[in-house]
N, C-alpha and C positions, 0 to 999 in steps of 0.2 A: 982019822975021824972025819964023818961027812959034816958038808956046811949048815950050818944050822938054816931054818926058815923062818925069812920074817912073817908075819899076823898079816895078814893078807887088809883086812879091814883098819886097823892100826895105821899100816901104811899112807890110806887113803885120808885119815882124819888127824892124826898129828904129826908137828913138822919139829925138829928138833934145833934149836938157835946156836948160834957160835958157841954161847955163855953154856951151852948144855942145857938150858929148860926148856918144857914143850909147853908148845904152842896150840892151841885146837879153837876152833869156831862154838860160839855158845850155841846152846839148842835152843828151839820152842819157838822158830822165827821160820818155819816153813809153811803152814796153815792156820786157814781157820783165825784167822787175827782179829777178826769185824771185833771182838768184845773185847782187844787187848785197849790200854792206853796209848797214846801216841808216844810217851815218854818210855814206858816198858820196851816197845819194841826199837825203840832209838837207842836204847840200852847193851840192849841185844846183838846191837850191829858190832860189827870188827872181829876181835882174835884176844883171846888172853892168854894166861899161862896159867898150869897148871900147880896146882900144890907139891912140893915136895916129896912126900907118902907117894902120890897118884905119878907123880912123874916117873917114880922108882921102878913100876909096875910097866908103865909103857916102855921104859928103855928096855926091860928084859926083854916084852916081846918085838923089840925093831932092834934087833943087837949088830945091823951094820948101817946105821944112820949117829 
């Protein structure tokens, strides 16, 4: 059986932790901010983890990460 292929885009946007949960950058912090709040988009900053359900979904498609 040939190797499977990982998600090409997946790859680039979530990273997988020791603990097994992923990790991905929030959205909505690339443009156009002039009307955001200064507190929203401080919000915005860093890395979170993913839900359970949603995590389930990216590990299929990154199945050697």
């Amino acid at each position: 059986m040939p190797k499977m292929k990982s998600h090409s885009g997946a790859k680039k946007r979530f990273k997988i932790t020791a603990n097994g949960k992923v990790k991905h950058k929030k959205s909505n912090l690339s443009h156009i901010l002039t009307g955001e709040s200064r507190k929203h988009k401080r919000h915005l900053r860093g890395t979170t983890t993913l839900r359970k359900q949603d995590a389930k979904h990216i590990k299929d498609v990154l199945p050697y990460k």
